[in-house]
Each structure stands twice: as structure tokens, then as C-alpha cells.
C-alpha positions as protocol buffer text, in pm:
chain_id: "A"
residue {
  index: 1
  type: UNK
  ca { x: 913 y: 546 z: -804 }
}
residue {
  index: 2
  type: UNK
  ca { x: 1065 y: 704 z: -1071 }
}
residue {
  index: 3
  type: UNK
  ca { x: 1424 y: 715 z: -1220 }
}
residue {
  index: 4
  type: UNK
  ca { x: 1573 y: 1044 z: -1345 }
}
residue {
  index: 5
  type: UNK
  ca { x: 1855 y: 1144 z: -1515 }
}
residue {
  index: 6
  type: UNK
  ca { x: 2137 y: 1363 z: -1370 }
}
residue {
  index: 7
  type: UNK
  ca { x: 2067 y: 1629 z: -1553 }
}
residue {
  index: 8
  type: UNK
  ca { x: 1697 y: 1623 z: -1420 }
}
residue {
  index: 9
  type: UNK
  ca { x: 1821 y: 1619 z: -1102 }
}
residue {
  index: 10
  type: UNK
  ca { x: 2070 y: 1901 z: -1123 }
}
residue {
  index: 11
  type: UNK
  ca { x: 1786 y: 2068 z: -1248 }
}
residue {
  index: 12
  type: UNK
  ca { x: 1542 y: 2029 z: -956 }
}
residue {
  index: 13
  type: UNK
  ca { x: 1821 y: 2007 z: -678 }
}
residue {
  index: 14
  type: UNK
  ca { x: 1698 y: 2397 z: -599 }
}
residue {
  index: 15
  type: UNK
  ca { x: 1362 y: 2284 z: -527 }
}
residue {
  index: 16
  type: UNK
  ca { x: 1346 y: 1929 z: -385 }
}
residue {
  index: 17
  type: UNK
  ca { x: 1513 y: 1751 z: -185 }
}
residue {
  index: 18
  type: UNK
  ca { x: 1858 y: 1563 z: -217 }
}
residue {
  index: 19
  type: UNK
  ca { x: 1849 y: 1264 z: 50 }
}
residue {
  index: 20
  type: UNK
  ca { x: 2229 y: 1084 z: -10 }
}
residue {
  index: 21
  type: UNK
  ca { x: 2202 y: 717 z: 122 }
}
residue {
  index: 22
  type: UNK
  ca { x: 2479 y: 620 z: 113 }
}
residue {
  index: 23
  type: UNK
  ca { x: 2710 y: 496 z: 409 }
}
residue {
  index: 24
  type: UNK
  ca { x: 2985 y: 793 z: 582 }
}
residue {
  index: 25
  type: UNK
  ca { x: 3286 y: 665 z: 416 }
}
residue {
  index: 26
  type: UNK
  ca { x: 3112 y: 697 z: 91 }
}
residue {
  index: 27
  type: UNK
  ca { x: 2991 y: 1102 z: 169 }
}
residue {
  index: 28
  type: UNK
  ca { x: 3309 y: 1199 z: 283 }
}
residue {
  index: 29
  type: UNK
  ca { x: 3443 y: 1195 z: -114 }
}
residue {
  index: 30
  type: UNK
  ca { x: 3166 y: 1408 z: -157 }
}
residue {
  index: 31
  type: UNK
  ca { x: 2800 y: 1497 z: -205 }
}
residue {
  index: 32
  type: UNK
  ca { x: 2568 y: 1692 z: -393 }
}
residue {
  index: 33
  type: UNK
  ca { x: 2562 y: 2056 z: -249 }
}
residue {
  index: 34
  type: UNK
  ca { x: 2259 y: 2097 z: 12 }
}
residue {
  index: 35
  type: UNK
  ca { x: 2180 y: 1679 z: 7 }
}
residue {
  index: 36
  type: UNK
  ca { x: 2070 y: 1567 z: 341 }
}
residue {
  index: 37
  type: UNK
  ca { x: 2291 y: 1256 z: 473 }
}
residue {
  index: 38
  type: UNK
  ca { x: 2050 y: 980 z: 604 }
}
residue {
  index: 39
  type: UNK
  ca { x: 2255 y: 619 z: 506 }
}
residue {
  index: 40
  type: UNK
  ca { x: 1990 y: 368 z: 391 }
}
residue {
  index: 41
  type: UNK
  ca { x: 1982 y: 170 z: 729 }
}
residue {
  index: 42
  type: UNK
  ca { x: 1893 y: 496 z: 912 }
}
residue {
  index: 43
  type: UNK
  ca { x: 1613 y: 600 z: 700 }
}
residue {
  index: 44
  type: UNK
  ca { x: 1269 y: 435 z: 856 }
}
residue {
  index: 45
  type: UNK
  ca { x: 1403 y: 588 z: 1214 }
}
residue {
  index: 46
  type: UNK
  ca { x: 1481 y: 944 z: 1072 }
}
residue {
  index: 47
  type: UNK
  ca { x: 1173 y: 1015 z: 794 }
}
residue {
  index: 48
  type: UNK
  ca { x: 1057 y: 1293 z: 1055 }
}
residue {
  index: 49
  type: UNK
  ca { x: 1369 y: 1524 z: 900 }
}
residue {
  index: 50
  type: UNK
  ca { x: 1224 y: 1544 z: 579 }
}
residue {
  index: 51
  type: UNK
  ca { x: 970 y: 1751 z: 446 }
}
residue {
  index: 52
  type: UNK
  ca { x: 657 y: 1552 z: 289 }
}
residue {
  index: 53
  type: UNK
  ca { x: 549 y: 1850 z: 119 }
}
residue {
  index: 54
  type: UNK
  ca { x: 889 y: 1859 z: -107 }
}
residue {
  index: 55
  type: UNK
  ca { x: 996 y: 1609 z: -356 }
}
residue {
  index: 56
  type: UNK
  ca { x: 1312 y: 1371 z: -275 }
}
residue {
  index: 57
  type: UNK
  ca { x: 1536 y: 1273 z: -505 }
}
residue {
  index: 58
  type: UNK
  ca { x: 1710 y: 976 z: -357 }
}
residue {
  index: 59
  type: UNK
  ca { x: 2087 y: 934 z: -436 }
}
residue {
  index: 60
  type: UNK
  ca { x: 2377 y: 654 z: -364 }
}
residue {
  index: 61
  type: UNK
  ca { x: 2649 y: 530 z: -511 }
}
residue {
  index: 62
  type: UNK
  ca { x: 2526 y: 370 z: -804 }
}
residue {
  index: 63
  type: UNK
  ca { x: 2130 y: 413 z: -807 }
}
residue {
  index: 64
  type: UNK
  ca { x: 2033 y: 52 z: -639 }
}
residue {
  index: 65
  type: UNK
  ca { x: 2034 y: 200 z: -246 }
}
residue {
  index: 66
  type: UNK
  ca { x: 1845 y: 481 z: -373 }
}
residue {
  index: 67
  type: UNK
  ca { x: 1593 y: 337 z: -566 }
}
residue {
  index: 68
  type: UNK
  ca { x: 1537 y: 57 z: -235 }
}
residue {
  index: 69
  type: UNK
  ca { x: 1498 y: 418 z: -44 }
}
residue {
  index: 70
  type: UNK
  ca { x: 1287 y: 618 z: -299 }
}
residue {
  index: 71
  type: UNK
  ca { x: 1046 y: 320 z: -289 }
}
residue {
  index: 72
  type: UNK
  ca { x: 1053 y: 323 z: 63 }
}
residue {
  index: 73
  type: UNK
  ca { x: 925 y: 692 z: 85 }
}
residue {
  index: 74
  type: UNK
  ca { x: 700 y: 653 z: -176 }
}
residue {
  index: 75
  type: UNK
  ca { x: 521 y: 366 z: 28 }
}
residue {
  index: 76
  type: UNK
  ca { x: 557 y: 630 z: 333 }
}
residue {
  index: 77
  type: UNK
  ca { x: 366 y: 912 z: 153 }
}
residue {
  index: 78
  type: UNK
  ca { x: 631 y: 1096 z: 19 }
}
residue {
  index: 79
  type: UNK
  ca { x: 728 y: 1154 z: -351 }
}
residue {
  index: 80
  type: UNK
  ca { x: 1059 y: 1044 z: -467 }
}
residue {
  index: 81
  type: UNK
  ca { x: 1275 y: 971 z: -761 }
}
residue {
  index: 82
  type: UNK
  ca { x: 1594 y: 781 z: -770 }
}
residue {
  index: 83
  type: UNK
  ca { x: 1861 y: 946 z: -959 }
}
residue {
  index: 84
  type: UNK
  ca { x: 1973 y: 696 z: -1238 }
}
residue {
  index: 85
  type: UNK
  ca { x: 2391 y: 661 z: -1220 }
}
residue {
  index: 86
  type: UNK
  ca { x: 2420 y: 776 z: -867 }
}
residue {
  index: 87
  type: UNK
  ca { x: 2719 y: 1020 z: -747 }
}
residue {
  index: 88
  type: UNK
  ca { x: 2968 y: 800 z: -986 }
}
residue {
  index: 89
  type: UNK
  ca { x: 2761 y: 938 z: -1287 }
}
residue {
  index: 90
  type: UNK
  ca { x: 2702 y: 1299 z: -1085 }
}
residue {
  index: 91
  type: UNK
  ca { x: 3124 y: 1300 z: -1022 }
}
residue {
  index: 92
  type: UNK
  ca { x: 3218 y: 1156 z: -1409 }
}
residue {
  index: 93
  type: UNK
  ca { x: 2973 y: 1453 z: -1553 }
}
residue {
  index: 94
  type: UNK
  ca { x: 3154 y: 1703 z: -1367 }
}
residue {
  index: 95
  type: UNK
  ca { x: 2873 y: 1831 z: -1115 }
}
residue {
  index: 96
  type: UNK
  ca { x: 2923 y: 2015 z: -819 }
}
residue {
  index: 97
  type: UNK
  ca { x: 3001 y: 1794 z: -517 }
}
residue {
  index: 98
  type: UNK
  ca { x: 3100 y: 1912 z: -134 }
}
């Protein structure tokens, strides 16, 4: 696993894919445009909704749920990077949210 940078990850939110882990309460002040919502306790139950072929870029709050889920995929056969910062960098940079 891999951290990036939010700026790597706006960059590359067009072309892989955002998984938010993070709990409901947490997504309802907002997410990255497009992200898929799986919270971190769901994930081993729901893998079959993401693409294997794609890249994930794993988000939370902070970066430590994500990087627990991006080296969860990674040990599933996926690719994924945790995004460094989380959505309280993404929010305090400006970046879209929904």
C-alpha cells in the first residue's frame, strides 16, 4: 500500500476508484464526488462492488481507516492507495465534496 497526496488523488479521482470508509454520520458532511460508500466494517462482505481491474484510492477521516482498508484490498488482489490527510485535508484544501 501506498500513501498519496490529495492532490494525487484529485488527480486520478476520474480514473480510479474513490472507496470512502468511513462510518454514515461521517459521509453525510460530505464526500468526494463519485466515491463509493463502503464503512470499514462492511468492506470484506461487499469487495464484489468494486472493480479489480481499477485502482482504489481508499479514503476516511484522517488516513488510518483507509490505510487498514487499502491494505486489506491489496492483500485481496486489488491495487490501492490510501489518501494521506483524509477528507479533513480534502475539506481544509478546498476540494469538491457532495
Amino acid at each position: 500500500m501506498s500513501e498519496i497526496t490529495i492532490t494525487e488523488a484529485e488527480k486520478r479521482r476520474s480514473t480510479d476508484q474513490i472507496l470512502d470508509v468511513r462510518e454514515d454520520f461521517e459521509v453525510a458532511q460530505g464526500t468526494i464526488p463519485g466515491a463509493l460508500h463502503i464503512p470499514l466494517g462492511d468492506l470484506g462482505a461487499r469487495l464484489s462492488e468494486l472493480d479489480r481491474a481499477v485502482p482504489v484510492i481508499a479514503v476516511c477521516r484522517s488516513g488510518n481507516r483507509s490505510a487498514t482498508a487499502a491494505d486489506a484490498l491489496n492483500q485481496a488482489g486489488f491495487t490501492a492507495d490510501t489518501m494521506a490527510g483524509g477528507m479533513t485535508a480534502w475539506q481544509e484544501a478546498g476540494l469538491p465534496t457532495t
